[in-house]
Backbone and ligand atoms as CSV (ligand in chain L), in Angstrom:
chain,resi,resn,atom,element,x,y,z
A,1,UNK,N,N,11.188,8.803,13.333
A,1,UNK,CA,C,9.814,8.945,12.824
A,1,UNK,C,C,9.727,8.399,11.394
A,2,UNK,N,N,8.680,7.609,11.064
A,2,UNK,CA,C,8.375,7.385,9.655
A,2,UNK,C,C,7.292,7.892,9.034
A,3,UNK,N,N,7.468,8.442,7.904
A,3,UNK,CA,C,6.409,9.048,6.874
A,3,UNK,C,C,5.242,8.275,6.956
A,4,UNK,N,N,5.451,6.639,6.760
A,4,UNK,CA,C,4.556,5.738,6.630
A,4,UNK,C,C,4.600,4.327,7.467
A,5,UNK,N,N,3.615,3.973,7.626
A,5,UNK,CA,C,3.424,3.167,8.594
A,5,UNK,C,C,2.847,2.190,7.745
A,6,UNK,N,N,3.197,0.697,7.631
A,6,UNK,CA,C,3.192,-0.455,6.900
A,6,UNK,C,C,2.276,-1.478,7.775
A,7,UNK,N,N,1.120,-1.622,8.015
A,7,UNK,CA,C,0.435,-2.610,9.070
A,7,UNK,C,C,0.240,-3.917,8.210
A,8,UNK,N,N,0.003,-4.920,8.823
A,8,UNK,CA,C,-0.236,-6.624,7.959
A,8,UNK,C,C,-0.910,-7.425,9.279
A,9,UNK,N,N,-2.031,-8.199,9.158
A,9,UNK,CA,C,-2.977,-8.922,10.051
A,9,UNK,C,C,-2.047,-9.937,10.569
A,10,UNK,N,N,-1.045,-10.460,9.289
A,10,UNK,CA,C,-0.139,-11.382,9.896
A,10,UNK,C,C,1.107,-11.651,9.112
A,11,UNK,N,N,1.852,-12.482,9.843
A,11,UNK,CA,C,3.476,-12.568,9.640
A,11,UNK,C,C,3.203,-12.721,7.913
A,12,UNK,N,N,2.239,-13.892,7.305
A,12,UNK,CA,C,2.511,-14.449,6.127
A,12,UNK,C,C,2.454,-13.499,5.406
A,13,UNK,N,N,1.683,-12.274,5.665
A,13,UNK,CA,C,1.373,-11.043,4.591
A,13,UNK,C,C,2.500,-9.934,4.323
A,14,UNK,N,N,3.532,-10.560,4.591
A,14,UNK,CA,C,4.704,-9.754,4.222
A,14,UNK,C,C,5.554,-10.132,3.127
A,15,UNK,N,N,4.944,-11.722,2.589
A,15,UNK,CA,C,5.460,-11.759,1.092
A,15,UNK,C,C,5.168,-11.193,0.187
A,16,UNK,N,N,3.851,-10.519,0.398
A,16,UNK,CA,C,3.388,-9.393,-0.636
A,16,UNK,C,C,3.540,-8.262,0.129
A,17,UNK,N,N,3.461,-7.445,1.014
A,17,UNK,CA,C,3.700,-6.140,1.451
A,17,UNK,C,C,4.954,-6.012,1.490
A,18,UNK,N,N,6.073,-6.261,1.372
A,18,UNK,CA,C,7.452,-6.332,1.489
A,18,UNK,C,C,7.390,-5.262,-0.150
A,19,UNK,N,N,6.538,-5.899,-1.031
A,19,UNK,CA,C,6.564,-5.023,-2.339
A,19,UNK,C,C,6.670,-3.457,-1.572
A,20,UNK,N,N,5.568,-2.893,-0.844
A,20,UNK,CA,C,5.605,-1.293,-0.842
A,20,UNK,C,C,6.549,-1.409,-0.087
A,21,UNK,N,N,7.259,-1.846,0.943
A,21,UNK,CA,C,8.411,-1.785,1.533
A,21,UNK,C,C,9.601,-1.313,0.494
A,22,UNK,N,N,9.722,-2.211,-0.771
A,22,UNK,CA,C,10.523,-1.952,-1.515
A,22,UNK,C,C,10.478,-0.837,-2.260
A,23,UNK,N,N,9.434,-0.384,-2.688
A,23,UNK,CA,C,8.794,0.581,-3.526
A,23,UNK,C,C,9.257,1.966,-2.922
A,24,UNK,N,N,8.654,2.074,-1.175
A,24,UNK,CA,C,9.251,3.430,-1.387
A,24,UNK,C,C,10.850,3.347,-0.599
A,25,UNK,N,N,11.651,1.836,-0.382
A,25,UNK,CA,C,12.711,2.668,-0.274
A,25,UNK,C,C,13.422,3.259,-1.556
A,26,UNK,N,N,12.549,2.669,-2.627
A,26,UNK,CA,C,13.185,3.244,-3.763
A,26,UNK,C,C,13.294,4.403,-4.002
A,27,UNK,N,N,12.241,6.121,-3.215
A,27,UNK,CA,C,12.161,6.796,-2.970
A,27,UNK,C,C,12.983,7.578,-1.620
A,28,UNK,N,N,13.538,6.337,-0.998
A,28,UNK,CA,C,14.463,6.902,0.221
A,28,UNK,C,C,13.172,7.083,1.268
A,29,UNK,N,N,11.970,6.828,1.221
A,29,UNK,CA,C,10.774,7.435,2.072
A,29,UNK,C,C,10.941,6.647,3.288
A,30,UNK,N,N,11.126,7.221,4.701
A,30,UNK,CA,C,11.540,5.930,5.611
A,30,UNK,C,C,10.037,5.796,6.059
A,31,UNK,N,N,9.948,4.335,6.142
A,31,UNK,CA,C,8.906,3.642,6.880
A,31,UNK,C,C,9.157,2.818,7.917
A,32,UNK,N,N,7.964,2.322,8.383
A,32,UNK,CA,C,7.949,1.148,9.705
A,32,UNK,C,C,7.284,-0.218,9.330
A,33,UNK,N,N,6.750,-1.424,10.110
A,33,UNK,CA,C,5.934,-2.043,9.694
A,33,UNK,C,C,5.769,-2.840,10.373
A,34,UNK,N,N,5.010,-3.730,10.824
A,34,UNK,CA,C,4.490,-4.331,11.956
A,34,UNK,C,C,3.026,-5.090,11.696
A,35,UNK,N,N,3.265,-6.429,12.611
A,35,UNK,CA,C,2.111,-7.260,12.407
A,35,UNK,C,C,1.227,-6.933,13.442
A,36,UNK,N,N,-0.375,-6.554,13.063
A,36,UNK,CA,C,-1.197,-6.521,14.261
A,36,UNK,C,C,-2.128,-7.109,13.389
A,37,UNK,N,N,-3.571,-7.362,14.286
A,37,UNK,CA,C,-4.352,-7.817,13.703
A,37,UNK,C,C,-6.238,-7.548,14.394
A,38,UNK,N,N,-6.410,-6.988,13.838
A,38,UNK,CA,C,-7.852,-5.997,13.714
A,38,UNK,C,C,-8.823,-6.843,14.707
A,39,UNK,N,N,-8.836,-8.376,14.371
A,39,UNK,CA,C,-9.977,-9.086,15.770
A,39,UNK,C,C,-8.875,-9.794,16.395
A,40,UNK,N,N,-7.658,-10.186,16.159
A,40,UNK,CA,C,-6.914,-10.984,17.602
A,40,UNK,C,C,-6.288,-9.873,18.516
A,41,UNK,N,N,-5.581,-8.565,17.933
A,41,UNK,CA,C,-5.128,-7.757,18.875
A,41,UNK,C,C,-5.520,-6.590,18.375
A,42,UNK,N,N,-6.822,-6.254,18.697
A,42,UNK,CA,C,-7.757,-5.157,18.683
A,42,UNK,C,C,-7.053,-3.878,19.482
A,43,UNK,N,N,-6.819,-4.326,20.593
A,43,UNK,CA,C,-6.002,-3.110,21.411
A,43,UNK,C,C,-4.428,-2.418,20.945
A,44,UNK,N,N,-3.947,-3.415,21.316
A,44,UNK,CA,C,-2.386,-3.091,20.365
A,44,UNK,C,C,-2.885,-2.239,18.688
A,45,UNK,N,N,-3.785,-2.450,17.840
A,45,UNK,CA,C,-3.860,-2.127,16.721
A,45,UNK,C,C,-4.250,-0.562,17.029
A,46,UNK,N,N,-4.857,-0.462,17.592
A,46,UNK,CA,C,-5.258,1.084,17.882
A,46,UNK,C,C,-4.193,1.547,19.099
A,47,UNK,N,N,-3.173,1.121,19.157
A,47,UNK,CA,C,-2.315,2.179,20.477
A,47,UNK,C,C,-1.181,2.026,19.407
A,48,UNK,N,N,-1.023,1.016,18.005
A,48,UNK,CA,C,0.000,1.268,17.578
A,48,UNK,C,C,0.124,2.835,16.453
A,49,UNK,N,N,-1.608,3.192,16.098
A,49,UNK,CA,C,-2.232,3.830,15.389
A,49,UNK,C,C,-1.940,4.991,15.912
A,50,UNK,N,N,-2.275,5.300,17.297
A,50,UNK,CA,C,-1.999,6.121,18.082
A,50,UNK,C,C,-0.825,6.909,18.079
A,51,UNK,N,N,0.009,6.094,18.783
A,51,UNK,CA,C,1.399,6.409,18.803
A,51,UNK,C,C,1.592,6.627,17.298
A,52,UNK,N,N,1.325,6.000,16.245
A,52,UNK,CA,C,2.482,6.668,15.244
A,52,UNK,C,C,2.117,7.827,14.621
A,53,UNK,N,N,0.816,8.421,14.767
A,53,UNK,CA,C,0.018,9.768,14.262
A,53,UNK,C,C,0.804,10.646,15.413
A,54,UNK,N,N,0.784,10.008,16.499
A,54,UNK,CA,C,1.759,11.425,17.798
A,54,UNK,C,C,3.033,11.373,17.145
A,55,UNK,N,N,3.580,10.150,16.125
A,55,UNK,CA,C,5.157,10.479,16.187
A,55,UNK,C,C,5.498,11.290,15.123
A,56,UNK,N,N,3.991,11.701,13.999
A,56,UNK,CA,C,4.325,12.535,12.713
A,56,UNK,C,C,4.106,11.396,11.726
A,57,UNK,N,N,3.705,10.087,11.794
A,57,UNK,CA,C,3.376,8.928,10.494
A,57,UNK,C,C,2.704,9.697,9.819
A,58,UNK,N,N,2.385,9.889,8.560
A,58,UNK,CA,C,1.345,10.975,7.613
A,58,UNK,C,C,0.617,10.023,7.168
A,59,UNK,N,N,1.084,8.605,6.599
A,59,UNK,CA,C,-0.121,7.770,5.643
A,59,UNK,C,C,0.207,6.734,5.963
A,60,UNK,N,N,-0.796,5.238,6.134
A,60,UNK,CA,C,-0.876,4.010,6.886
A,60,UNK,C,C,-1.378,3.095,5.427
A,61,UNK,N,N,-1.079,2.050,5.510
A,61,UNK,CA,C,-0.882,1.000,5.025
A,61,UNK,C,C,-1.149,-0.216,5.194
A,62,UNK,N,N,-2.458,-0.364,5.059
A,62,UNK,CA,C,-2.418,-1.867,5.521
A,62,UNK,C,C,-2.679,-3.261,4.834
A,63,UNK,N,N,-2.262,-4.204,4.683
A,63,UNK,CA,C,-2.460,-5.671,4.075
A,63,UNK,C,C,-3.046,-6.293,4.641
A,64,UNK,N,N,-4.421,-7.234,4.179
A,64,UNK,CA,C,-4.870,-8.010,5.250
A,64,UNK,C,C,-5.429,-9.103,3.998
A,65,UNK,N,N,-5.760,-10.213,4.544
A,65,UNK,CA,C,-6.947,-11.051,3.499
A,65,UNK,C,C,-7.888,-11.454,4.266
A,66,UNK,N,N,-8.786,-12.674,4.047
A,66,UNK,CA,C,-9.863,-12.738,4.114
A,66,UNK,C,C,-11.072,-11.872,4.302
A,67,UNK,N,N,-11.786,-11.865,5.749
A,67,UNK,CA,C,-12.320,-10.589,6.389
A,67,UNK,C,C,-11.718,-9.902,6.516
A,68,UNK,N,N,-11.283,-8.980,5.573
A,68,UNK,CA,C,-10.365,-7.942,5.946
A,68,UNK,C,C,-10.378,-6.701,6.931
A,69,UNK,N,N,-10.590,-6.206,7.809
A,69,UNK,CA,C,-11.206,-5.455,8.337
A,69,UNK,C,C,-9.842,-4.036,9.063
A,70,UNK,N,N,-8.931,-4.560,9.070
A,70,UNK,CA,C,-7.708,-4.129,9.395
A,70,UNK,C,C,-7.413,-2.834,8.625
A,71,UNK,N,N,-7.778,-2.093,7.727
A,71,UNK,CA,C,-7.925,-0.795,7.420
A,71,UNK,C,C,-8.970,-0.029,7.611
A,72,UNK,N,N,-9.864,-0.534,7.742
A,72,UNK,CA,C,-11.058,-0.290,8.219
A,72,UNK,C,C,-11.064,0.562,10.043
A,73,UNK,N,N,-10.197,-0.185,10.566
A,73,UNK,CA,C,-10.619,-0.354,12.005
A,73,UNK,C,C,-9.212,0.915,12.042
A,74,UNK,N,N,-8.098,0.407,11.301
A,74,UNK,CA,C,-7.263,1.651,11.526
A,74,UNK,C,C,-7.456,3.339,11.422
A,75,UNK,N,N,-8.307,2.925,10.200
A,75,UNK,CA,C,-9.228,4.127,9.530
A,75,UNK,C,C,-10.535,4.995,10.717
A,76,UNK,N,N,-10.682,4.047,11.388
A,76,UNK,CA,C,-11.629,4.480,12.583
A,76,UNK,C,C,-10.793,5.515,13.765
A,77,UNK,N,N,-9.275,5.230,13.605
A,77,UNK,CA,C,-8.855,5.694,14.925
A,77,UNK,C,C,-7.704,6.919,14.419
A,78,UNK,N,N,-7.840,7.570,13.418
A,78,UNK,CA,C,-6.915,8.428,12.859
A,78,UNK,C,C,-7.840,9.156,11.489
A,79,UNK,N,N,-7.349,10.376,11.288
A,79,UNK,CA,C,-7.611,11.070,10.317
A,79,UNK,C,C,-6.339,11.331,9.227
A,80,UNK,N,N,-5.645,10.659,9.429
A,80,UNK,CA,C,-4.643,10.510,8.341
A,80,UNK,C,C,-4.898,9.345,7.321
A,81,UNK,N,N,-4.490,9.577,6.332
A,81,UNK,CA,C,-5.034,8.985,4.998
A,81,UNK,C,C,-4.441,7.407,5.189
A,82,UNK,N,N,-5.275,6.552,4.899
A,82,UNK,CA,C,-5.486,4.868,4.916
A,82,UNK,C,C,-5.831,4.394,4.000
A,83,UNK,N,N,-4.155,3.967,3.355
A,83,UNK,CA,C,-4.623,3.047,2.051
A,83,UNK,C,C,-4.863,1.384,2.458
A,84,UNK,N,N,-5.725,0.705,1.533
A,84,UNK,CA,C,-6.356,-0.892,1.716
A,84,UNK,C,C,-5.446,-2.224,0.733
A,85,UNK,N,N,-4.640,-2.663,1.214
A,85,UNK,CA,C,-4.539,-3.578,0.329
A,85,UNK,C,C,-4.756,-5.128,0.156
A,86,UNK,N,N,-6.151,-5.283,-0.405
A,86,UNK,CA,C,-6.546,-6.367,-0.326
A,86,UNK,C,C,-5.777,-7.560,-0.430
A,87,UNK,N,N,-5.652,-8.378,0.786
A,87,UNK,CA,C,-4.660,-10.230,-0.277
A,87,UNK,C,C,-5.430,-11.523,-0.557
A,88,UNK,N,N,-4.311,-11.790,-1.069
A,88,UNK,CA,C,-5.177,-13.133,-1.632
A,88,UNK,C,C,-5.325,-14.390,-0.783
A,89,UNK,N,N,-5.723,-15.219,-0.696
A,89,UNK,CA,C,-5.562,-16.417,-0.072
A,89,UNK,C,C,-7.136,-16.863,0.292
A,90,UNK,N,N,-7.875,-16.151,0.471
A,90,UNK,CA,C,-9.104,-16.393,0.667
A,90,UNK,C,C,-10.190,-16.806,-0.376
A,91,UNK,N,N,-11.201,-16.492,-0.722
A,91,UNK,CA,C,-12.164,-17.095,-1.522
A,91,UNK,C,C,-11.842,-16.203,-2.635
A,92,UNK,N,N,-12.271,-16.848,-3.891
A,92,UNK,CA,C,-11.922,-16.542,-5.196
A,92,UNK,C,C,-10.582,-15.658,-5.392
A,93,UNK,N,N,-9.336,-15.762,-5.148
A,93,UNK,CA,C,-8.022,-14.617,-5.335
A,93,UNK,C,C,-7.926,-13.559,-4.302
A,94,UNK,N,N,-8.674,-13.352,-3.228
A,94,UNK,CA,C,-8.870,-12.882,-2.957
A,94,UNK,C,C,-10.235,-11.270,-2.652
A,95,UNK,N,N,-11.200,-12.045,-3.353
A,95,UNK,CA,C,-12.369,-11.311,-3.791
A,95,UNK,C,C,-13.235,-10.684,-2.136
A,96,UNK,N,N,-12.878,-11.565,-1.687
A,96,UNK,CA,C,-12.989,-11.872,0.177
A,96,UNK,C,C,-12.792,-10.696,0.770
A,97,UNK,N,N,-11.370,-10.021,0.451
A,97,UNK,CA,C,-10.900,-8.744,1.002
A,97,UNK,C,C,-10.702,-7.739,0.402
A,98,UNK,N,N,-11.202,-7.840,-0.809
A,98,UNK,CA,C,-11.143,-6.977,-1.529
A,98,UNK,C,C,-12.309,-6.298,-1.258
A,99,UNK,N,N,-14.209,-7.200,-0.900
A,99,UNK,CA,C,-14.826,-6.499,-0.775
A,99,UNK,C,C,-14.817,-5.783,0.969
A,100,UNK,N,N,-14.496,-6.447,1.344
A,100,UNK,CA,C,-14.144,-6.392,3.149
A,100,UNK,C,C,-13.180,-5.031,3.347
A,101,UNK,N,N,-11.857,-4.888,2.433
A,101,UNK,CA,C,-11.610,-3.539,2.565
A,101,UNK,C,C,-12.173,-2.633,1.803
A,102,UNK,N,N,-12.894,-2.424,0.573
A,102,UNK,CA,C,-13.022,-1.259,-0.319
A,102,UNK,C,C,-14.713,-0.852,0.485
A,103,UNK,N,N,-15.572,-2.108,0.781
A,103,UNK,CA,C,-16.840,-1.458,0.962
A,103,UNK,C,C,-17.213,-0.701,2.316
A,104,UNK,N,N,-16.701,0.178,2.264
A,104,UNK,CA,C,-16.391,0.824,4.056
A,104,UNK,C,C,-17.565,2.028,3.911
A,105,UNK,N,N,-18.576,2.055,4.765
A,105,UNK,CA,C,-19.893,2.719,5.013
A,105,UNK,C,C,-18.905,4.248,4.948
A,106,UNK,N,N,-19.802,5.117,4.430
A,106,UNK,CA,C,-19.625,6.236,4.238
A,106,UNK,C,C,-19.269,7.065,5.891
A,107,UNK,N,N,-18.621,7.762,5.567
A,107,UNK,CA,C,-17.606,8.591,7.078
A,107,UNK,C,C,-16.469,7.865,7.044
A,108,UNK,N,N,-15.732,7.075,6.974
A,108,UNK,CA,C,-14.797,6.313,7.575
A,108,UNK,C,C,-13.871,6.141,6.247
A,109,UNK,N,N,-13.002,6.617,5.136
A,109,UNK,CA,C,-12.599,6.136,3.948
A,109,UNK,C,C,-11.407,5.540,4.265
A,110,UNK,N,N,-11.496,4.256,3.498
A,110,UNK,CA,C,-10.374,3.615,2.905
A,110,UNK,C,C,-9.613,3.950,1.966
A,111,UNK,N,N,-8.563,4.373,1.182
A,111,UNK,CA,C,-8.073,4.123,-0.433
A,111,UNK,C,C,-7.702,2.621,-0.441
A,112,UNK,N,N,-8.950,2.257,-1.557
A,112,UNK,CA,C,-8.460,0.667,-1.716
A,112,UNK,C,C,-7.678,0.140,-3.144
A,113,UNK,N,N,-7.062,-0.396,-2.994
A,113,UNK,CA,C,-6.104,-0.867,-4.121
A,113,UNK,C,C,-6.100,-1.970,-4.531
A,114,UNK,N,N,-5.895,-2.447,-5.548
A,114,UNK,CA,C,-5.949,-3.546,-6.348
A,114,UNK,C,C,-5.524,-4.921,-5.121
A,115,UNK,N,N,-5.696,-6.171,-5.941
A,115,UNK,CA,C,-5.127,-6.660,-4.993
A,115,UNK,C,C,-4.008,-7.924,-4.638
A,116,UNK,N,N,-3.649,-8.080,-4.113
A,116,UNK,CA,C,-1.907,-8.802,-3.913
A,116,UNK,C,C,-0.873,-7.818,-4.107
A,117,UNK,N,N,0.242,-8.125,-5.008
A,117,UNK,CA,C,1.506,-7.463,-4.778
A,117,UNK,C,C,1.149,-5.829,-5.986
A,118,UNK,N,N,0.296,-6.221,-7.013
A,118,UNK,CA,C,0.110,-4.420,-8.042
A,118,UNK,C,C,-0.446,-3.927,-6.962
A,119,UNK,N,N,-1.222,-4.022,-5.915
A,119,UNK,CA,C,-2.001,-3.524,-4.974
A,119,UNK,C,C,-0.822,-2.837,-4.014
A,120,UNK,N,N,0.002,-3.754,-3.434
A,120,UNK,CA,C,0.638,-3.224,-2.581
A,120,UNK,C,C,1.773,-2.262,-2.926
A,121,UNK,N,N,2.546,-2.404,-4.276
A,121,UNK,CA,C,3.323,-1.299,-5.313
A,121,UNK,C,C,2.500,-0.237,-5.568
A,122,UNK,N,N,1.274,-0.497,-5.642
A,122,UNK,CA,C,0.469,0.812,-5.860
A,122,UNK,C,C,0.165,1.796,-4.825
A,123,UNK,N,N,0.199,1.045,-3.503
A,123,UNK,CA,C,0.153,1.389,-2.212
A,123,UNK,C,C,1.305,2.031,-2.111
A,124,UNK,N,N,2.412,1.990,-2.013
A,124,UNK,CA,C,3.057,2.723,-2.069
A,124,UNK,C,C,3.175,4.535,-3.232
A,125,UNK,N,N,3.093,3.626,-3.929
A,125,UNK,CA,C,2.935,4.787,-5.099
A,125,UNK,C,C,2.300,6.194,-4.663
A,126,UNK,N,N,1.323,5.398,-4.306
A,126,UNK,CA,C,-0.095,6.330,-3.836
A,126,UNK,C,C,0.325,7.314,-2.782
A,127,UNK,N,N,0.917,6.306,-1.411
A,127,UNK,CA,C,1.382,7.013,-0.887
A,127,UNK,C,C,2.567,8.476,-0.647
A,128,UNK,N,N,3.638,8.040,-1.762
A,128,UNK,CA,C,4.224,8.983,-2.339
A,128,UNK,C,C,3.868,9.796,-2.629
A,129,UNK,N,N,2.191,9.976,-3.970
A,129,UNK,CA,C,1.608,10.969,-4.081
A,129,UNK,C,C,1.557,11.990,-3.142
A,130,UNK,N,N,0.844,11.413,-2.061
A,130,UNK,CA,C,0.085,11.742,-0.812
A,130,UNK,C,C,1.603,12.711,-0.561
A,131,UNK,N,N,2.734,12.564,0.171
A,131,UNK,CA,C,3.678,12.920,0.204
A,131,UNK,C,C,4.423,13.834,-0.327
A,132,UNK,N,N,4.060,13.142,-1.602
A,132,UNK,CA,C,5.038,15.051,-2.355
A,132,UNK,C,C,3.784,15.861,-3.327
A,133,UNK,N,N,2.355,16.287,-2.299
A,133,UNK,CA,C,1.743,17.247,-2.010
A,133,UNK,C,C,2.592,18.420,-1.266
A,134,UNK,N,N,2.745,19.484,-2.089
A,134,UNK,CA,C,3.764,20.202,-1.459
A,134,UNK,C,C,5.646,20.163,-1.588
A,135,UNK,N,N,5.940,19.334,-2.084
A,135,UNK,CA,C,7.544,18.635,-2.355
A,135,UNK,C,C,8.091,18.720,-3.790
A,136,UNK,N,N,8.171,19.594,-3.848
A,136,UNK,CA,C,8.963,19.270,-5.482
A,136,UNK,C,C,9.795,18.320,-5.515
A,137,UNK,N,N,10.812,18.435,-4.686
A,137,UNK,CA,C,11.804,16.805,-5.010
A,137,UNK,C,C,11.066,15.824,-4.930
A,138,UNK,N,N,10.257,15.053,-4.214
A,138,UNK,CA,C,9.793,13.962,-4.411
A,138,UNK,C,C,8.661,13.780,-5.583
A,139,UNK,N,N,8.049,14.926,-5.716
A,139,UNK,CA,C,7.164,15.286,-7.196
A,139,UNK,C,C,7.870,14.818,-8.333
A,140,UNK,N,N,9.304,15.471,-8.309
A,140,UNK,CA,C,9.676,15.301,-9.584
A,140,UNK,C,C,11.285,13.885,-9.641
A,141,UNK,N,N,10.660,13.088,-8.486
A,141,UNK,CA,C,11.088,11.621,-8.425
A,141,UNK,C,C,10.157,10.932,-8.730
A,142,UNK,N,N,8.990,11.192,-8.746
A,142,UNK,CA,C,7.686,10.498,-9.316
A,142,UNK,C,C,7.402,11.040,-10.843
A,143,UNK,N,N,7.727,11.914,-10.807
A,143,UNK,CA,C,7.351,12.326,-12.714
A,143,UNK,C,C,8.735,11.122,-13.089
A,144,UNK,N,N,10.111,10.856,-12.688
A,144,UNK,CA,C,10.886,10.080,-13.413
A,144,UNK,C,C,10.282,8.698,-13.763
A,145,UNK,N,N,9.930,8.370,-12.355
A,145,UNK,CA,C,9.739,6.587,-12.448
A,145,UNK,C,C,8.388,6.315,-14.033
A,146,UNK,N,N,7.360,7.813,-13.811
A,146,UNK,CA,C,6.730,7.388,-14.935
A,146,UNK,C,C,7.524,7.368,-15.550
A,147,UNK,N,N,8.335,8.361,-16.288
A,147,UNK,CA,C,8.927,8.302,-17.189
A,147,UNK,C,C,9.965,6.883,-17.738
A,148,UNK,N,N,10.545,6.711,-16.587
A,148,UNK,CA,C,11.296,5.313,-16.392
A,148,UNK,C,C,10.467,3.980,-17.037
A,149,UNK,N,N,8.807,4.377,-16.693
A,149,UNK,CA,C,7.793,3.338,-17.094
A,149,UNK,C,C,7.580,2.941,-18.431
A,150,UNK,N,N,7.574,4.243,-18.941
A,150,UNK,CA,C,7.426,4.519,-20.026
A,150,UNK,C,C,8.363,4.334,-20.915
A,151,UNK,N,N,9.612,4.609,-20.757
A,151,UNK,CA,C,10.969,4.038,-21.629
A,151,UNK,C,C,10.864,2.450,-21.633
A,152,UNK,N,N,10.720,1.762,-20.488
A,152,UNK,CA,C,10.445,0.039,-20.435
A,152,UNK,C,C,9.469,-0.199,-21.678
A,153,UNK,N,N,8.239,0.469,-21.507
A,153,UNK,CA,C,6.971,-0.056,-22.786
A,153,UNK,C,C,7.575,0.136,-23.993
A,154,UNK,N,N,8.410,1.426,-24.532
A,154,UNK,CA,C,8.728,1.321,-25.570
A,154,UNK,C,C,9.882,0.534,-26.247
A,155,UNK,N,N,10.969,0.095,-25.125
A,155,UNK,CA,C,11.762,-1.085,-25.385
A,155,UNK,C,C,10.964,-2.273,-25.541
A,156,UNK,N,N,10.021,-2.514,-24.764
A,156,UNK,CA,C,9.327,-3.798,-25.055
A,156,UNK,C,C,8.717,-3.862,-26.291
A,157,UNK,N,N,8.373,-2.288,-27.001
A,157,UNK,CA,C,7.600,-2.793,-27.901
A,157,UNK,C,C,8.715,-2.619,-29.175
A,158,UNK,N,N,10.019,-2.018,-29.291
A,158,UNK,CA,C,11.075,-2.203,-30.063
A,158,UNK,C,C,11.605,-3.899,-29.991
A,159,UNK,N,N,11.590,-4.659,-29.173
A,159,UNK,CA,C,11.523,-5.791,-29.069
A,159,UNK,C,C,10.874,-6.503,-29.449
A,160,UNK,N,N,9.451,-6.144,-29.148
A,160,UNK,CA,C,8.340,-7.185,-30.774
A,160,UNK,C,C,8.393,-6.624,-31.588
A,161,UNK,N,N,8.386,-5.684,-32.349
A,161,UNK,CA,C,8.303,-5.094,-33.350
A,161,UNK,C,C,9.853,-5.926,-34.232
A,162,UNK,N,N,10.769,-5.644,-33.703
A,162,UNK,CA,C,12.263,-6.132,-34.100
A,162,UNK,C,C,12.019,-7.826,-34.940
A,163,UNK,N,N,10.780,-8.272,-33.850
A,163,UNK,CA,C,11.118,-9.567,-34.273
A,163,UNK,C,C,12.208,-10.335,-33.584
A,164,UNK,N,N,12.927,-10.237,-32.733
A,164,UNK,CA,C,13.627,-10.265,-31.829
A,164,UNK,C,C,13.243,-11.156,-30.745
A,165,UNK,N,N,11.654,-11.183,-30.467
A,165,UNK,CA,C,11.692,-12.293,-29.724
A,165,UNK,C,C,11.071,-13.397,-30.231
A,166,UNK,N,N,10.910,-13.648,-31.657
A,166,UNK,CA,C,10.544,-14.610,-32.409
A,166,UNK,C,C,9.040,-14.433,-32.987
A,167,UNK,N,N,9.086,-14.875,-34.105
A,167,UNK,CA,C,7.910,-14.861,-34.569
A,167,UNK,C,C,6.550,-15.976,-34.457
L,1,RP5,C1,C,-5.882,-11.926,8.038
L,1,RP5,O1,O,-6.213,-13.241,7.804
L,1,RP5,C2,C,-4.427,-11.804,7.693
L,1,RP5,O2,O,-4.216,-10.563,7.089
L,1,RP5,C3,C,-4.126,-12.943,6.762
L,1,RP5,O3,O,-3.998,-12.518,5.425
L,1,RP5,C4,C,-5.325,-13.837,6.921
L,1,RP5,C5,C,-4.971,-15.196,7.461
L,1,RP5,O4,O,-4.131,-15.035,8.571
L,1,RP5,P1,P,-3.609,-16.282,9.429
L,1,RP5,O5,O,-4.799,-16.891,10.079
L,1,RP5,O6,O,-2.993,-17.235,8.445
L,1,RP5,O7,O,-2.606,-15.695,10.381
L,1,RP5,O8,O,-6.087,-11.572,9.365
């Protein structure tokens, strides 16, 4: 069984979703992930939805660009939480799917996230949240990484400050 379920419209969208892939094995969080796609395999997308809410999946994931519609439609067939991560490739950076996943008619929510690869790291993130509701260990594996975040900014800024990386 996986915590999370990783969906993508297609093969190419795994150069950026591979990010939350990475993200929460950094957490040890096991996931799945799989290409379907919201108007070519409409059926498969909802029996894969299916099955993974019967197998215990808690939070879904999906990457799509252009018409994005692929969280949307997942979001229709489950009451477990559905994050959006818009990609790029389409009109203006991706502006295409960004509005295609975030503007979802009221009843049906998306969590939509930034978009390309901060989108899909955040997707994860998020999901973690979602996750250690209830978990102190994974709560307080997420209080580190801020913290972890936070030690990086202040080396970076001991580094300009130093003069160190040139004036
Ligand atoms: C969406 O359309 C996919 O998520 C992908 O980002 C985009 C283009 O897919 P292809 O036509 O290149 O497979 O369904």
């Amino acid at each position: 069984m996986s915590d999370v379920l990783i969906l993508m419209g297609s093969a190419k969208d795994w150069d950026v979703m591979r990010t939350t892939a990475e993200e929460l094995d950094r957490l040890h969080v096991p996931w799945s992930a799989h290409v379907t796609s919201a108007h070519r395999t409409p059926e498969r997308t909802v029996n894969l939805v299916r099955d993974a809410e019967a197998a215990g999946t808690r939070v879904f994931i999906c990457g799509a660009g252009m018409a994005a519609h692929l969280a949307g439609a997942v979001a229709a067939h489950t009451v477990r939480p559905v994050i959006g991560v818009p990609l790029g490739g389409g009109v203006a950076g991706g502006l295409d799917a960004l509005l295609s996943t975030v503007q979802m008619p009221g009843g049906i929510p998306v969590a939509t996230v930034a978009i390309g690869a901060a989108g899909a790291r955040n997707a994860a993130l998020l999901a973690l949240e979602i996750l250690a509701l209830g978990n102190d260990g994974l709560t307080a594996e997420l209080r580190r990484l801020r913290e972890e975040q936070a030690a990086n900014v202040e080396q970076a800024d001991a580094g300009i400050a130093s003069g160190a990386w040139g004036r």
